[in-house]
C-alpha positions in Angstrom: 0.0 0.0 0.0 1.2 2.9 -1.0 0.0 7.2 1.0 0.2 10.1 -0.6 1.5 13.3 1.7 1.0 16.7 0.9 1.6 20.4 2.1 -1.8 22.5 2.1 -3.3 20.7 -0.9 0.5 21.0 -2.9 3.5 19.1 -4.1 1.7 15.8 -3.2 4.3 12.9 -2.8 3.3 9.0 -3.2 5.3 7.3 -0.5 5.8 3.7 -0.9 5.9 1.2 2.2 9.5 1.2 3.5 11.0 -1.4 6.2 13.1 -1.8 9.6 16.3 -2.0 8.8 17.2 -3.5 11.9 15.5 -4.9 15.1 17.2 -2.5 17.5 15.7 0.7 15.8 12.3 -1.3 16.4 12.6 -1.8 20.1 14.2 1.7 20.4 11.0 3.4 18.7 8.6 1.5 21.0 10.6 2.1 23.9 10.6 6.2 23.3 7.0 6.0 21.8 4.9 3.1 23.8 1.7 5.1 22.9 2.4 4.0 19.3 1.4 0.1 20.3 -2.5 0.8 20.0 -3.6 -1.1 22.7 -6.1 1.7 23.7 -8.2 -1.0 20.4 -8.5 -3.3 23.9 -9.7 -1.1 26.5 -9.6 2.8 25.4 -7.7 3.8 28.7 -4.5 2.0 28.6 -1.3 4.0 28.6 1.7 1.8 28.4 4.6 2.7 30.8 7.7 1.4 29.0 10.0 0.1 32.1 13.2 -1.4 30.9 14.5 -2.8 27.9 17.0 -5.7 27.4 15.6 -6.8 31.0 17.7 -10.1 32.1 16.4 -13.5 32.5 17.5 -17.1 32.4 16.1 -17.6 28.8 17.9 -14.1 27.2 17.3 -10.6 27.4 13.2 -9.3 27.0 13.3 -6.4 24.8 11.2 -4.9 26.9 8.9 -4.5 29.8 5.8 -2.4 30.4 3.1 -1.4 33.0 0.1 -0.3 33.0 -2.1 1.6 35.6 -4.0 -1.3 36.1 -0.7 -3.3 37.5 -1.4 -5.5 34.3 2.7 -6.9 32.8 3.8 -6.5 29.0 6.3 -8.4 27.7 7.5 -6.9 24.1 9.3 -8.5 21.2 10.1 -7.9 18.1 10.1 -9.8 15.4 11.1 -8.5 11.6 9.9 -10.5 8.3 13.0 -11.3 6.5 14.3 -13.5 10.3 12.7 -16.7 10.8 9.2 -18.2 11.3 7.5 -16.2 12.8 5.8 -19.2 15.1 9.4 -19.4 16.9 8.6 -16.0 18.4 5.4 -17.0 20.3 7.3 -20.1 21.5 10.3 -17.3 22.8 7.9 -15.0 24.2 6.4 -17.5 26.3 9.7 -18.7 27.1 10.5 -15.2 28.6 7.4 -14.5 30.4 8.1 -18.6 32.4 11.4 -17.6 33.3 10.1 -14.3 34.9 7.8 -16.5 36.3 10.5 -19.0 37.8 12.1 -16.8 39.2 9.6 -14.0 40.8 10.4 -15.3 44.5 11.6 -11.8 45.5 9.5 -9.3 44.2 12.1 -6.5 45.6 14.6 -8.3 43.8 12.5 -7.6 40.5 11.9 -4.2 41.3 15.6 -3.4 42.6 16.9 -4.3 38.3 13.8 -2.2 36.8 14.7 0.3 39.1 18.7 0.1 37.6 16.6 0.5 34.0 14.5 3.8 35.2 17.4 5.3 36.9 20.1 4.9 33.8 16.8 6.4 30.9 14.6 8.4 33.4 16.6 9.4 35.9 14.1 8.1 38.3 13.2 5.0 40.3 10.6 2.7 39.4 7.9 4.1 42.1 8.7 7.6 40.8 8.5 6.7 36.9 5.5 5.3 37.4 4.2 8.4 39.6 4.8 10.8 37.5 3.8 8.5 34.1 0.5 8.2 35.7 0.1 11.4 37.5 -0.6 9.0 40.4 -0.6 9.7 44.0 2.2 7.4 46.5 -0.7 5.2 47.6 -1.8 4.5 44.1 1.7 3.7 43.5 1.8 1.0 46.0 -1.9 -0.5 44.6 -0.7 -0.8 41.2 3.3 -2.4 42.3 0.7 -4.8 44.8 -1.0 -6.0 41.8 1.7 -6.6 39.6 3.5 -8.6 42.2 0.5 -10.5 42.0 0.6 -10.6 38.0 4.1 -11.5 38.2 3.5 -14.6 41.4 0.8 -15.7 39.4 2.3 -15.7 35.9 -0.4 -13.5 34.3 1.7 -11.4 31.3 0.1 -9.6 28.3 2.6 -10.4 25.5 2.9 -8.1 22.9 4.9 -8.9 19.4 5.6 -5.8 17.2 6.5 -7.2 13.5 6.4 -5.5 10.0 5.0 -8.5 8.4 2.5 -11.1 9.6 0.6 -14.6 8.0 -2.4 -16.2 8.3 -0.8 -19.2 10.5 0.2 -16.6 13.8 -2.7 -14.6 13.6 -4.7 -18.5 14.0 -2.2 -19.3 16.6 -2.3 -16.1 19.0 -6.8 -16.3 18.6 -6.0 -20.0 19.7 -4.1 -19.3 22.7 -6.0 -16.3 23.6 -9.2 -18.5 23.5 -7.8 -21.1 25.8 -5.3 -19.7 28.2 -4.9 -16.9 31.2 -3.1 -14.7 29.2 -3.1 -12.9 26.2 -0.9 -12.3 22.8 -0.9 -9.6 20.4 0.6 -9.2 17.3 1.6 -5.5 16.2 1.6 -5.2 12.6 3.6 -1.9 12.0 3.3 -0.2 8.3 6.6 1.9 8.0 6.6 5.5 5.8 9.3 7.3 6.0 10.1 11.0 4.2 12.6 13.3 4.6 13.3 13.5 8.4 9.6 12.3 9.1 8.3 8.7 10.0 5.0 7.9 9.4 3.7 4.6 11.5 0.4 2.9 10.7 -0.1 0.0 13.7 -2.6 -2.8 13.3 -3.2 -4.8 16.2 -4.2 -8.8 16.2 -5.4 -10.9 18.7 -8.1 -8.7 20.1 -10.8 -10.8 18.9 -11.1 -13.0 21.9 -12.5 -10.2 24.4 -10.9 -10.1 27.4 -11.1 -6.8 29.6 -7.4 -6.0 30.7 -7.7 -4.7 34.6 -11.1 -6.3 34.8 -10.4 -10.0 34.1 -7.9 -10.4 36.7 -9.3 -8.3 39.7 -13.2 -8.7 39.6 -13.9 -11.2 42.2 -16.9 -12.0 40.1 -14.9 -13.9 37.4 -13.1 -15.5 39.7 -13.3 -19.1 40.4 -15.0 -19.8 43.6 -13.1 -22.6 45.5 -13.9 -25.5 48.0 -12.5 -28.9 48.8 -13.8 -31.0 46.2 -13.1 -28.0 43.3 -9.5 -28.4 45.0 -9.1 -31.7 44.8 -10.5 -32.2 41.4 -8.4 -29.4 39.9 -5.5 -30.7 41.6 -5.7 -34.3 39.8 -6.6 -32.5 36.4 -3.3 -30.3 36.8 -0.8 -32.7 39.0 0.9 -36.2 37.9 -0.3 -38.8 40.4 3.0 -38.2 42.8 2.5 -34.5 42.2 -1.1 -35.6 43.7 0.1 -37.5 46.0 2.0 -35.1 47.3 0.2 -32.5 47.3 -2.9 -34.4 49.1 -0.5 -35.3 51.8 0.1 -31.3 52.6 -3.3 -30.6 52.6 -4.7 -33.2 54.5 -2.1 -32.7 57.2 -3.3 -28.8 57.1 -6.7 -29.6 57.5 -6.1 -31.8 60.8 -3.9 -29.1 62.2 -4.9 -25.6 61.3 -7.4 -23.6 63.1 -9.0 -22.8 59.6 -8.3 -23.0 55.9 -8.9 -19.9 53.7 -9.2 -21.3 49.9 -8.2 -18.8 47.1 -9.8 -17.6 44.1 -8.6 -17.9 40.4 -7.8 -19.8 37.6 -6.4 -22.3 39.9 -7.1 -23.3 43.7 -5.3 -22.8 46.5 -5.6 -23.4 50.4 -3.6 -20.8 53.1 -3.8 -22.5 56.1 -3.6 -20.7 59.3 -2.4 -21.6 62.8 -3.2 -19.1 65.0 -1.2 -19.7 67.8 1.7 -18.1 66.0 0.0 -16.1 63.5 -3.1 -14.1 62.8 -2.7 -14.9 58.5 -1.6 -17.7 57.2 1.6 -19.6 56.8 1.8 -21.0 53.5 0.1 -21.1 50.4 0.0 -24.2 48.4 -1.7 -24.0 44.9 -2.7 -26.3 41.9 -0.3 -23.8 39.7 2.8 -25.9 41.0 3.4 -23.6 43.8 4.2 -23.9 47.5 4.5 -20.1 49.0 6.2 -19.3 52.4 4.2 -16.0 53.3 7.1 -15.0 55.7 6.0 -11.1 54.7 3.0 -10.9 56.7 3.6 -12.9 59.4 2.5 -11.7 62.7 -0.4 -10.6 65.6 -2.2 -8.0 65.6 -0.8 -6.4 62.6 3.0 -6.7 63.8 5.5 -8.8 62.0 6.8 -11.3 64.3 10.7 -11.3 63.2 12.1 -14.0 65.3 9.8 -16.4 64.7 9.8 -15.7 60.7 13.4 -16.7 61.2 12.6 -19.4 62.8 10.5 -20.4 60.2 13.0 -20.0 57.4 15.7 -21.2 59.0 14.0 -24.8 59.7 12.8 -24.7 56.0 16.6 -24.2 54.8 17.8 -27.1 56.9 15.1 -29.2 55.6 16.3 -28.2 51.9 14.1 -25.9 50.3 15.9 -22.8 48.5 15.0 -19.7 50.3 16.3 -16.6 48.9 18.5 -13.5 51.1 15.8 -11.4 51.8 13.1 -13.6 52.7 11.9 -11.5 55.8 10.2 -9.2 53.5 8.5 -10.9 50.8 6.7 -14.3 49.9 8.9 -16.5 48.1 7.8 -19.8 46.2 9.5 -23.1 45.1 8.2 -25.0 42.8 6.3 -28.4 42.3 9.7 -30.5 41.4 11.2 -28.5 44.7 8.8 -29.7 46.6 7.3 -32.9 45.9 10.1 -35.1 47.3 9.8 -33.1 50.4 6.6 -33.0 51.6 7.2 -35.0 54.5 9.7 -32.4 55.5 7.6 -29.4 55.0 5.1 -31.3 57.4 7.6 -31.9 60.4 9.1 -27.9 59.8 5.7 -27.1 60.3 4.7 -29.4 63.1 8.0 -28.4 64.7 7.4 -24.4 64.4 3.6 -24.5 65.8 
């Protein structure tokens, strides 16, 4: 397709589609013009807050990560025509977005690299980009940071892939896992002008077609799944190998005979947080049918007061029984996974029968 650009009705020019050069010029673009990715197509308010690019993980560098006001995560690639198929990028985006996953035990840990992103291009920490992005007061701040921690425990990403070409065979592929999964893909098809010193950028946006209400989805309680024992159970057998099961049957059975209550979560998947409160008001642990055992060492306490010495306790019996606990425990809620702690749920029952 070819546009046709002209001063006051004179010296009309036809301009003829033009192409990225290189991948780098791409991701620099988007990171210095986010508002160019039209995702205002999925919910009209949605301003992007670009927040790092090249951000680290075990799988490679993500070109880039965004925020939004409604704490929702963007992960951003790009993807030229002339590389290669363009399936592979799907496959590498999700790749990204389970190794941010894997490894969001410590939430300040995640925060303290963005923040070495915002200081070197803004000149500003995270909580202060994102304050004066969002002409946000510091309260609002802390909502949005609360639910993207929650985003990020929970694996919930919005991935976004900016190309200048796209077939038939992705577009099929992103409505298919947008139809069937708890997260969402778009493809950014991006038509490139370019006269004199002006760029002229025409963005097309795929995968909106499913409708699913960024902000709303994930934090209205009323399309959230409601749980109770036998949901749990079942869920857990649908999701869980029989010695996953097994396992994971043994915790909660063993939580049920000893705590004072059970809370069960809401969500995709189900979860139980037991609570024992001789030591603490809220719950000790979190164990969910997404493959994750959470130590919620961050609020433990009485009557709103964080009880230190026995959160020490606490961690330091879970170390010696094995499980990987990270530096700064005292202030967050770190997780280990389903192959961390299947083989030791035996142990994680006598560390807690030993703490209580």
């Amino acid at each position: 397709m070819s546009i046709i650009i002209s001063s006051n009705g004179k010296n009309a020019v036809k301009l003829d589609k033009s192409s990225f050069d290189k991948e780098d010029y791409l991701q620099k673009y988007i990171y210095e013009n986010p508002e160019s990715i039209p995702l205002y197509e999925i919910k009209e308010d949605i301003r992007l807050l670009i927040l790092a690019r090249e951000f680290p993980t075990n799988s490679g560098p993500i070109d880039a990560i965004g925020i939004d006001k409604y704490g929702e995560l963007y992960i951003v690639e790009t993807k030229l025509y002339k590389n290669a198929d363009k399936r592979t990028v799907v496959a590498q985006a999700l790749d990204y977005g389970a190794a941010l996953w894997k490894h969001s035990n410590d939430f300040n840990e995640f925060l303290s690299v963005l923040d070495e992103h915002t200081q070197k291009i803004f000149k500003l920490k995270t909580r202060e980009k994102i304050k004066e992005f969002f002409q946000i007061e510091d309260e609002e701040v802390e909502t949005i940071l609360d639910k993207s921690k929650k985003n990020l425990n929970d694996g919930v990403f919005h991935f976004v892939i900016l190309m200048d070409k796209l077939d038939d065979r992705l577009k099929d592929l992103i409505l298919f896992v947008n139809q069937n999964s708890q997260f969402d893909i778009y493809a950014v098809l991006f038509e490139y002008y370019k006269h004199a010193e002006y760029e002229i950028i025409i963005p097309k946006i795929f995968g909106t077609e499913v409708k699913k209400d960024i902000g709303v989805q994930s934090s209205s309680s009323s399309s959230r799944e409601l749980w109770n024992e036998e949901k749990l159970l079942e869920n857990a057998k649908h999701e869980y190998s029989e010695k996953v099961y097994l396992a994971f049957k043994k915790i909660y059975d063993f939580s049920k005979q000893k705590a004072d209550d059970i809370g069960f979560g809401t969500g995709k998947y189900g979860s139980i947080s037991p609570r024992f409160k001789s030591v603490s008001a809220r719950s000790l642990y979190t164990l969910g049918t997404n493959g994750r055992l959470t130590f919620n060492f961050e609020w433990i306490g009485n009557n709103g007061e964080k009880d230190e010495v026995f959160i020490n306790k606490y961690a330091k019996a879970l170390i010696e029984a094995g499980f990987t606990i990270p530096e700064n425990y005292i202030d967050n809620r770190p997780s280990v996974l389903s192959d961390e702690w299947v083989n030791k749920a035996d142990d994680f029952i006598e560390v807690i029968n030993k703490i209580i």
